[in-house]
N, C-alpha and C positions, 0 to 999 in steps of 0.2 A: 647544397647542404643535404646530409645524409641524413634519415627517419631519425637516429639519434639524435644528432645535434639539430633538428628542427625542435624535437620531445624540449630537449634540454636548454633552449630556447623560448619555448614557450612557456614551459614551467618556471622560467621569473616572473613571468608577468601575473598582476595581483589576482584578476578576473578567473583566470587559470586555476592558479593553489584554491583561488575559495570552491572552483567549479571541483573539483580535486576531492577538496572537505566535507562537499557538503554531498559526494557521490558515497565517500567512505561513511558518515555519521550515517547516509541512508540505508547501507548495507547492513549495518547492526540493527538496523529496527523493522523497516520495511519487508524483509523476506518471510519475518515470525508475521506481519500483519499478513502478506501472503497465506500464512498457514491458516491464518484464521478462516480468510475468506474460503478457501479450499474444504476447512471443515464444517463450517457451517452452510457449506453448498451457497454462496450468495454471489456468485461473477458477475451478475448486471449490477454490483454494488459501482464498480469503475463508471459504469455509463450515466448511473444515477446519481451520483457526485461530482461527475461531469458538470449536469445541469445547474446543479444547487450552486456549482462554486459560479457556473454561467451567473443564476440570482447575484450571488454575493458580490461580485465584481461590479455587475451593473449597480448595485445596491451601492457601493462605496463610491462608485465616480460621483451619483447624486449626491453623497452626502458631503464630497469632498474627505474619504477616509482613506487610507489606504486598501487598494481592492483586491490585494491577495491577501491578507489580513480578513479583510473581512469574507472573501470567497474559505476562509476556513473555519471561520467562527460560523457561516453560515452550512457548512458540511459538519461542524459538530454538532448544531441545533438538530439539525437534518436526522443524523446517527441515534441521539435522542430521542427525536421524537417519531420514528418507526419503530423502534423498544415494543412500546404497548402492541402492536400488531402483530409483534414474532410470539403467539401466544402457542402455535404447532411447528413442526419442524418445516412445514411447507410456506409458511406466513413470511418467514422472510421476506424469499422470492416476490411474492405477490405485492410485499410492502417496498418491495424496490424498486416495482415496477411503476408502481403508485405514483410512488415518489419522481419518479424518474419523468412522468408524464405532468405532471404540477409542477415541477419547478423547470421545466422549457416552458412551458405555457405561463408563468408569472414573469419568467425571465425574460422574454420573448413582448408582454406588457408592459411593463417596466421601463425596458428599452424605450417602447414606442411612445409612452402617455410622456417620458421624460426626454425624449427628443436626445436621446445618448446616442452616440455616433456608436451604432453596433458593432461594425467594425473593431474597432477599439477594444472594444469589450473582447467579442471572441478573441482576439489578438493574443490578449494575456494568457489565454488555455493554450496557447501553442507552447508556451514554456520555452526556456532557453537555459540550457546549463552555464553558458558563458556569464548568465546574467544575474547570477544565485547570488543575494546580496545579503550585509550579516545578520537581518532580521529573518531571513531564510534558513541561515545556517543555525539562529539559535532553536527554530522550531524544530529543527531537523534534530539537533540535540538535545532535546527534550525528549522525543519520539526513540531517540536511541539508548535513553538511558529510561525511558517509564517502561517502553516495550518489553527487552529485556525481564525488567524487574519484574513486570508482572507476570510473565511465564514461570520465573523461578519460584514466586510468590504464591502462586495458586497453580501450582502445575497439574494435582491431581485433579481438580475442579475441572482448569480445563482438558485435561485429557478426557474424562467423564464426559462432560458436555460437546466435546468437538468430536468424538465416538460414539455418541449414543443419547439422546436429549433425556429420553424416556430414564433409560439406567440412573443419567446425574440425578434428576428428580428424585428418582426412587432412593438415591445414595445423601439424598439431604443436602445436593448442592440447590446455592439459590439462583435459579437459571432465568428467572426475569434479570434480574441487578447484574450479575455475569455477564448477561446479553447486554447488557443497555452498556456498561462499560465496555465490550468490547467493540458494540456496533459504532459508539462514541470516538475508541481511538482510530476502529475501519478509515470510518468517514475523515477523522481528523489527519491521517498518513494519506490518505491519498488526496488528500489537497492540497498534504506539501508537498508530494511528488510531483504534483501535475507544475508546478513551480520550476523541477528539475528536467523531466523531461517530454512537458506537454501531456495534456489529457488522451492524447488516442495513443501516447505508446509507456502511458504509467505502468502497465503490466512487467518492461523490463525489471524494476524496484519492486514488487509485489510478487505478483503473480507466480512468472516465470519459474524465478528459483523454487518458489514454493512444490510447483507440480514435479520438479525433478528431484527434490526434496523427499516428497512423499514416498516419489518410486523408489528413493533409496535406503529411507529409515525405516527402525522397525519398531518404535514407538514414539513418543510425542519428543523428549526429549533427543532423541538421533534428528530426528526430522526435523528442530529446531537447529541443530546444530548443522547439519546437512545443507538447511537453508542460508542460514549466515554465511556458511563458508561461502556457496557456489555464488550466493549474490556480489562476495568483497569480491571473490576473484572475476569475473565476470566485469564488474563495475571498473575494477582498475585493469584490466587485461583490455578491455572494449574501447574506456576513456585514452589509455595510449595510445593506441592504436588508430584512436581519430584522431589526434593531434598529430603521430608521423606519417601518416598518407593524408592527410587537411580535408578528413571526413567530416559530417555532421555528427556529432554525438551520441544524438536519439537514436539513430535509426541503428547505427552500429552494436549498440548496446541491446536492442531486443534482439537482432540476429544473432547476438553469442549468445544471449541469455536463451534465446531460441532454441540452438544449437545445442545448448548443454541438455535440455530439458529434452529433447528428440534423442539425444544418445542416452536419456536414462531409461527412456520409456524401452529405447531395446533391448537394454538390461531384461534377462527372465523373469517376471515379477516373484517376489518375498511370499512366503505361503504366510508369513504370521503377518496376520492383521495389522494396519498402524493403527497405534494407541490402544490394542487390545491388552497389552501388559499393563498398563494403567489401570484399565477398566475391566480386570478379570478380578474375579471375589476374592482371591489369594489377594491381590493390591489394597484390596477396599480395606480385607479385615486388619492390615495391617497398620491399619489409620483408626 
């Protein structure tokens, strides 16, 4: 059987189309979360909702809940409730790191006082695309249709604030609530990616496209748009491609998305600033 008809092949089968659905629903939302994390400087945001969804998980097998379910209800508390510390542009970081070290070490208790087969637990962080099931796909579509919206919905706000903390302030955006909404959806995309392609390679859905993104656009909106593209195509140019040579998914998808984002950065970099159109005074007075 030739890459073709293996593709066309396996795209009857049910596991496939949703793994399919729920690769395409992530590329409309997860690449703008990308953006986010890129402009708020916060990449150890991946490692520290790593742990929490670690909490969350172990949290549900005790309770008998569902523990990707609750590994995301427990990354949205999370996203929340680091808010109040991002009170300077450098608090972030520091509150993610915070975080990052609290929720292994509760995770890590938890496990032990409740006799949870750890195993097990970690297990679910490895994620599996094959196994994206349709209470996955409707998070995922939610995340593709709020994301979206709220980039079109406040886009001057966040160009403002993802360009310059101090400026938005000074321009009357509200950048505590801004924050806490945006840190809220961070946290809550990337615990449904780690669903799709495991915790240590979420970056393909995030990240990636994001940073080749950036090299390419010349304001918030290019760079959103930049984003989306490189991630759909990427997502389904990557997902084929492991289905006709009987690749792992994960791994294929951060090497293109990889891939993309290394040939943009050779691109000569843009003299104009991103997001500085947004956030130049001609913008502001225009509002």
């Amino acid at each position: 059987m030739n890459p073709l008809e293996q593709v066309g092949a396996l795209l009857q089968l049910v596991p496939v189309q949703r793994a399919g659905l729920g690769l395409l629903l992530a590329s409309l939302g997860l690449p703008l979360v990308g953006v986010v994390i890129v402009g708020l400087d916060i990449m150890p945001v991946r490692f520290a909702m790593m742990h929490v969804a670690l909490l969350g998980i172990a949290v549900g097998i005790i309770v008998g809940l569902d523990p990707a379910l609750c590994a995301i209800v427990a990354c949205a508390l999370a996203g929340a409730g680091v808010a109040p510390l991002a009170r300077t542009p450098d608090g972030l970081s520091g509150a993610m790191g915070l975080l990052m070290s609290l929720a292994i070490a509760g995770a890590l208790l938890v496990l032990s006082v409740s006799g949870v087969n750890a195993n097990g637990a970690f297990a679910l962080l490895w994620g599996s695309i094959l196994a994206v099931r349709p209470a996955d796909l409707a998070v995922l579509g939610v995340l593709a249709a709020a994301v979206p919206a709220l980039f079109l919905w406040r886009r001057r706000d966040l160009a403002l604030l993802l360009h310059d903390r101090e400026l938005a302030l000074c321009s009357g955006v509200r950048v505590q609530r801004l924050t806490l909404v945006l840190l809220v959806m961070v946290a809550v995309a990337v615990g449904a990616a780690i669903r799709l392609t495991g915790a240590l390679l979420v970056d393909a859905l995030t990240l990636l496209p994001a940073l080749a993104a950036r090299r390419l656009g010349h304001s918030l909106g290019s760079i959103a748009a930049w984003a989306v593209g490189i991630g759909a195509a990427v997502h389904l140019l990557g997902f084929l491609a492991a289905l006709a040579w009987d690749l792992p998914p994960g791994p294929v998808l951060v090497l293109a998305a990889g891939a993309v984002a290394l040939a943009a950065h050779l691109i000569p970099e843009r003299r104009t600033t991103a997001w500085r159109r947004a956030a130049s005074p001609s913008a502001r007075s225009s509002h």
